[in-house]
N, C-alpha and C positions, 0 to 999 in steps of 0.2 A: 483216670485222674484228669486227662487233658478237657475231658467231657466237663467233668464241674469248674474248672477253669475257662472255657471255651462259655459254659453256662453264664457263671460270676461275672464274666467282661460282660456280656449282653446286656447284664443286670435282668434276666428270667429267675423266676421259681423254679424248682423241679416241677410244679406244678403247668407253669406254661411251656417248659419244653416238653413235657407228657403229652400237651394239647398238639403242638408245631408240629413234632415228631411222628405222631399218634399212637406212643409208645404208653406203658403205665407208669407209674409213677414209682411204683415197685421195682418194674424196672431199669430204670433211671437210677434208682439209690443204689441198683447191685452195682453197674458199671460203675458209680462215682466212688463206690468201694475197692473197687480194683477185680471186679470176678469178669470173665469173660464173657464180651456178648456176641449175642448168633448173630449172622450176616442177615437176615432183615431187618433185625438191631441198627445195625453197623450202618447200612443202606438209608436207612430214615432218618440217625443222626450226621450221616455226609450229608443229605441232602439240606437236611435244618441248616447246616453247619457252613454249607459252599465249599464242600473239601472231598477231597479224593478217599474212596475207602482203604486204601491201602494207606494215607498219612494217619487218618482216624485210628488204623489197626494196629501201628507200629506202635504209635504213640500209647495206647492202651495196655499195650503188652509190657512197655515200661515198665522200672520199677517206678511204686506211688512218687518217693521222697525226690526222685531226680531233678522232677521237674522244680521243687517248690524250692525257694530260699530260705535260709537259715531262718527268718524274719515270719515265714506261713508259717515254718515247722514250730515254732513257737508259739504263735496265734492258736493255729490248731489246738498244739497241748492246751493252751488254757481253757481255750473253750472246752474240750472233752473235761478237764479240770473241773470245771463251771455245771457241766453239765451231771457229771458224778458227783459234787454238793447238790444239786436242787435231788437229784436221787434220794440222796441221803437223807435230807428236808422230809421227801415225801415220806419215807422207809419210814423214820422216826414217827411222822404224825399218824400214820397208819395205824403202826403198830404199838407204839403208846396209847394211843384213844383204845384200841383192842383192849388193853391192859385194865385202860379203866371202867371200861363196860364189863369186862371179867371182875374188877374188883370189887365192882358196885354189885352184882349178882350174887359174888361168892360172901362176902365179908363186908356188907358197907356202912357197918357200925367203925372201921379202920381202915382208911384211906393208904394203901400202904402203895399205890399204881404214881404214886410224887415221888418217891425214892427213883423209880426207874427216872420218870420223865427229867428229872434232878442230874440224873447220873448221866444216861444217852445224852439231855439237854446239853451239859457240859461240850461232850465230842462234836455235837454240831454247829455248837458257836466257834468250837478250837479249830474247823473245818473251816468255816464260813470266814475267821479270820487271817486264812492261811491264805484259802483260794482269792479271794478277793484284797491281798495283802494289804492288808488295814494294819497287823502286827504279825512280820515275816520272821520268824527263828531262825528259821532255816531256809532262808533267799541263797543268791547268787553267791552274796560274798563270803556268807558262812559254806558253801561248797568249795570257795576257791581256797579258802582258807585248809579246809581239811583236804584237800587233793594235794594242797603244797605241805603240809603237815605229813603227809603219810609219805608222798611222794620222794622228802628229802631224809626219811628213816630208812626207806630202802636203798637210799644212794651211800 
């Protein structure tokens, strides 16, 4: 983790530390994952880095969350957030169009592949609303709400 942090400041790609390094780009993404990397890994990003292998090694072995503030660990969620709707985005157009290529082959005197898109449709805007809180249900304050709700039934 310290890797993509050490990256982030520089303001690099994984793409230009792959070049710097002369590591792949692959991987680059395992370290900033947190998987172990070999020692001419290790050696290429000290060097990138201007750091001793053994700061780079320690700091690696870390647990990910240590290093980051409340403030990343947030960030991060959303984006992973963010990035499991546009998933979802794509899943839906996929396999909707699928649908309607199926319908149009099997049956296309009755368009019946608009019930799905109607229905899925629904859960992707109720996703897209959520993620991107435009209308939040269930934000922040309806958590605090039910954690003090529950929490003073077992007192």
């Amino acid at each position: 983790m310290i890797v993509r942090k050490l990256r982030i400041q520089r303001g690099w790609s994984q793409d230009q530390l792959a070049q710097f390094s002369g590591l792949s780009v692959r991987t680059i993404q395992r370290i900033e994952r947190g998987k172990t990397a070999g020692l001419e890994s290790l050696k290429s990003l000290a060097a990138v880095f201007e750091l001793n292998i053994q700061d780079l090694q320690q700091e690696t072995v870390m647990d990910t969350n240590t290093n980051l503030s409340d403030k990343e660990v947030k960030i991060i969620e959303h984006v992973k957030d963010i990035k499991d709707f546009y998933s979802h985005l794509i899943n839906y157009g996929i396999v909707v169009g699928a649908f309607f290529i199926l319908n149009l082959v099997t049956s296309p005197d009755y368009i019946w592949a608009w019930w799905i898109a109607i229905g899925w449709g629904i859960g992707v805007i109720s996703h897209a609303l959520s993620v991107f809180e435009i209308i939040n249900f269930f934000g922040a304050d309806w958590e605090k709400k039910q954690i003090e709700k529950r929490l003073n039934k077992k007192l």
